[in-house]
C-alpha positions as CSV (number, residue, x, y, z in Angstrom):
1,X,-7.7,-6.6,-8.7
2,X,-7.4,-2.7,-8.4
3,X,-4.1,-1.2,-8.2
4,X,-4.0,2.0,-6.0
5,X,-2.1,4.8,-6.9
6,X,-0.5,4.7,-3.7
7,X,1.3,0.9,-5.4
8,X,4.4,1.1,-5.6
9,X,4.3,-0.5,-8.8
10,X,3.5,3.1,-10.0
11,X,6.1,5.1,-8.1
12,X,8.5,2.9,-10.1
13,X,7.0,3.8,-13.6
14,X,10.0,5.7,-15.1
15,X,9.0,9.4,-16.5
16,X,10.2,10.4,-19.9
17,X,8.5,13.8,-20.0
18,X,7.7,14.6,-23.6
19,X,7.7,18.5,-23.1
20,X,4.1,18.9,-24.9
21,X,2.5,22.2,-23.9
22,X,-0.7,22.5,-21.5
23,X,-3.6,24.1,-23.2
24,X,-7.1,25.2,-22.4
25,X,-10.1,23.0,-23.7
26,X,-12.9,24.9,-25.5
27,X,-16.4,25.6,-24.3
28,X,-17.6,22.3,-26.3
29,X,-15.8,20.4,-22.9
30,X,-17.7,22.6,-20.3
31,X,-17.5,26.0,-18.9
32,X,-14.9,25.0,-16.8
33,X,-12.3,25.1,-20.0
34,X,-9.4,23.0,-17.7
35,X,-5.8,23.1,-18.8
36,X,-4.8,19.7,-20.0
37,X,-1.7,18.4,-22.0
38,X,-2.6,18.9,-25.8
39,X,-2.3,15.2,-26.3
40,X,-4.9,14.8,-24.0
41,X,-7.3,17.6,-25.2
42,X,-7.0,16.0,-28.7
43,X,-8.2,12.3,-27.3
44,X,-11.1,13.8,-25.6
45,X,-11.9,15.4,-28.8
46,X,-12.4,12.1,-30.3
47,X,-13.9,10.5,-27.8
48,X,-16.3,13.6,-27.8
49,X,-17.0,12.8,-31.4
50,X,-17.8,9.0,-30.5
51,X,-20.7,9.4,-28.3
52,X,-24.2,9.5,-29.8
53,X,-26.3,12.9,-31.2
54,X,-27.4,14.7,-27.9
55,X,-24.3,13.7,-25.4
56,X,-21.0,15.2,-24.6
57,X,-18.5,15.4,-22.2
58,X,-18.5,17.7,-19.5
59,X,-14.9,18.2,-18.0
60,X,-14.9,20.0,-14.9
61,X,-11.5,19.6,-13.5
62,X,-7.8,19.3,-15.6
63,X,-4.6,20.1,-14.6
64,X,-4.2,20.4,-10.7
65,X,-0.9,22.3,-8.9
66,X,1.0,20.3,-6.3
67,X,-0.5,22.5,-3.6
68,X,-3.9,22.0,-4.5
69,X,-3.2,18.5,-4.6
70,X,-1.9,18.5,-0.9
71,X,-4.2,20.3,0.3
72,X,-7.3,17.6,-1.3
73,X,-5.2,15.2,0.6
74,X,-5.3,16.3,3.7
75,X,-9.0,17.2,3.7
76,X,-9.8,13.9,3.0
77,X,-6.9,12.1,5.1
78,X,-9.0,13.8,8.0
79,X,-12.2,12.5,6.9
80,X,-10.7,8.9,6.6
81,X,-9.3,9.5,10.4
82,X,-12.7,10.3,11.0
83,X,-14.1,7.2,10.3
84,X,-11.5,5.0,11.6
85,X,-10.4,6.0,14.9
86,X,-6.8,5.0,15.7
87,X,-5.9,3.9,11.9
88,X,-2.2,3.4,11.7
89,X,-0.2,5.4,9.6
90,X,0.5,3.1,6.9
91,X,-3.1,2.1,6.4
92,X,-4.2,6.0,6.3
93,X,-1.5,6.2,3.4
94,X,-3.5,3.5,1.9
95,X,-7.1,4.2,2.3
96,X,-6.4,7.6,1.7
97,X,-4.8,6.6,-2.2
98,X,-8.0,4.8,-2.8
99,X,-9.6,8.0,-3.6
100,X,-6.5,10.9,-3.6
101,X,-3.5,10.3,-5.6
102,X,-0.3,10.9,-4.0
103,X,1.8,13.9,-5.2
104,X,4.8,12.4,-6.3
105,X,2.4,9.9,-8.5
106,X,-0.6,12.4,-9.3
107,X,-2.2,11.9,-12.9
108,X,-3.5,15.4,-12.2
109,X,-0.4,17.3,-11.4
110,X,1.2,16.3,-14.6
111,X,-2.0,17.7,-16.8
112,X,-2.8,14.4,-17.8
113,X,-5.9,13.6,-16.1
114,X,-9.7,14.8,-16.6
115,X,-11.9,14.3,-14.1
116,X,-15.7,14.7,-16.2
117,X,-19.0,13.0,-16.8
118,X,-21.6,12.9,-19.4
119,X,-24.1,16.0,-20.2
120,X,-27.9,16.0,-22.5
121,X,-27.9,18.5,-24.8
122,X,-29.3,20.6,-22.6
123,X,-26.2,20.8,-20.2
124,X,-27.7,18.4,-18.0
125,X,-26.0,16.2,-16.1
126,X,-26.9,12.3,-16.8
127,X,-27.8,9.8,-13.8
128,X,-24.0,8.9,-13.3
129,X,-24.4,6.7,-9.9
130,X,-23.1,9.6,-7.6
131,X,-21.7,12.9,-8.0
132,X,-18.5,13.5,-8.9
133,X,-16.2,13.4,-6.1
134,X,-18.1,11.3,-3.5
135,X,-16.0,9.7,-1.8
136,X,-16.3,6.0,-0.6
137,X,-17.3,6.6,2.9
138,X,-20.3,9.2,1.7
139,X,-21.2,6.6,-1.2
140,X,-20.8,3.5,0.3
141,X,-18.8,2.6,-2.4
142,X,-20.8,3.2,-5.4
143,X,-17.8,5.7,-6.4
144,X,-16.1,3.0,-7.8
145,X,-16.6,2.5,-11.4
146,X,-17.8,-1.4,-11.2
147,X,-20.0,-0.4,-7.9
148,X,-23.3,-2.7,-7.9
149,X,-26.5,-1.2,-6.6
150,X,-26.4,1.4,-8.8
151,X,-29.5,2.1,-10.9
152,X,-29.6,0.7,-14.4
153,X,-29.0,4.2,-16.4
154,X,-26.2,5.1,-14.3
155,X,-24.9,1.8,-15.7
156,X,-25.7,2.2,-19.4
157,X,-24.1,6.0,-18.9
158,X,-20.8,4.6,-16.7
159,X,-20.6,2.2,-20.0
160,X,-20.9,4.8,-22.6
161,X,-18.8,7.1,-20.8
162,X,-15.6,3.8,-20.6
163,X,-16.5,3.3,-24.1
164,X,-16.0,6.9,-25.8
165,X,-12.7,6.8,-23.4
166,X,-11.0,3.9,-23.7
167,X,-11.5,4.1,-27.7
168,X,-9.6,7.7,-27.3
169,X,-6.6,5.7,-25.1
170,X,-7.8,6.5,-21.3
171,X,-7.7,4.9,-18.5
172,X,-10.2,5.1,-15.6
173,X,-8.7,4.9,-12.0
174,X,-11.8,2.1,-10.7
175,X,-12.5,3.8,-7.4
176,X,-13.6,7.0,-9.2
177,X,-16.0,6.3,-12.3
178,X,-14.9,10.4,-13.4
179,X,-11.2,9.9,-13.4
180,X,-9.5,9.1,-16.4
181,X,-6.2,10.2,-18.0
182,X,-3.4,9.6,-20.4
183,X,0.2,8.9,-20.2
184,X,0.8,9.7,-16.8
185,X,2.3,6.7,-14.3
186,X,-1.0,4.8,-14.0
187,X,-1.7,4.6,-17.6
188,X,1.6,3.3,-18.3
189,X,1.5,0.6,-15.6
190,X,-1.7,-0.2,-16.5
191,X,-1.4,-0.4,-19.9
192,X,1.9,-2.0,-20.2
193,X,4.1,1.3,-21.7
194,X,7.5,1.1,-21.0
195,X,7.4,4.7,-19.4
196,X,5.0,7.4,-18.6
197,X,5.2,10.7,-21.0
198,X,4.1,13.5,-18.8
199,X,5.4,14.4,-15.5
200,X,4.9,16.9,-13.0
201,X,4.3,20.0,-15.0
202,X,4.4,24.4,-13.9
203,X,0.7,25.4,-14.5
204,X,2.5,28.9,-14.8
205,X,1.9,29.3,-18.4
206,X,-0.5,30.8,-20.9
207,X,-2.4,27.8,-22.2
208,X,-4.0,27.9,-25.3
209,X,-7.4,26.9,-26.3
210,X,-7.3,23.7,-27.5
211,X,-8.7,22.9,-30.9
């Protein structure tokens, strides 16, 4: 079963905010070089050191600020209107979680999310399914990590991509086959931790390149 973000089974995840420092990946992740907590920037180091010769990660978003996070949520609350005329309230809320995290909840906002796929050695992107970002109404679904009707490399890639990931201590949030993240709420209900170590955090600061 997938648990939303919008369950609030996560909401109830207590917080005990470690206080570890956001800091900028290097060029190795992308030229994107996202802020992330460090803990984070170290797993993706060693999950970048478990793929094979000739594939990397390319992370192109990190740490998000609560306003930037609102305003993803309304842009894509109005597409889901869009599609369903008349929705009710509380199933907006929910449709609209399948894809956006909620604020108070968001992996993102607490630097402890990556949202990244897989790159030759080139720089080019692999055959991942869909871009990153479609949302379920412009792929028909095949967002979601476990879609079917997918091609058979974007498979093998998706698989590769879980495997570096989850060896380094991710999670991936199922409708979205590029979100992953570490010690926020989600990973801690999902993984069974007592309590999730990074909270909301102030992007206000000078990050560091990470290591």
């Amino acid at each position: 079963m997938v648990i939303l973000l919008s369950d609030p089974r996560v909401a109830a995840v207590p917080v005990r905010e470690s206080g570890e420092a956001l800091t900028r990946l290097d060029a190795s992740f992308g030229p994107e070089r996202v802020v992330v907590r460090l803990g984070l920037a170290d797993r993706l180091a060693a999950a970048q050191l478990a793929l094979p010769a000739g594939v990397r990660l390319r992370v192109v978003e990190g740490h998000r600020s609560v306003a930037d996070q609102r305003a993803i949520i309304a842009a894509y609350a109005a597409e889901v209107c869009a599609a369903h005329p008349g929705i009710s309230p509380a199933d907006l809320h929910r449709l609209t979680s399948r894809f956006v995290s909620p604020v108070e909840v968001a992996p993102h906002v607490a630097g402890a999310a990556v949202d990244l796929t897989l790159v030759d050695a080139c720089g080019h992107e692999l055959d991942m399914g869909t871009p990153i970002d479609a949302t379920p109404e412009q792929s028909a679904g095949a967002c979601y990590f476990a879609a079917t009707g997918i091609s058979a490399d974007a498979r093998a890639n998706r698989d590769l991509l879980a495997r570096a990931l989850t060896g380094a201590g991710l999670v991936n949030y199922p409708t979205e086959w590029w979100h992953w993240s570490h010690g926020d709420r989600y990973w801690a209900l999902t993984t069974g931790a007592e309590a999730a170590c990074y909270g909301p955090v102030d992007p206000g600061v000078d990050a560091e390149t990470a290591a």
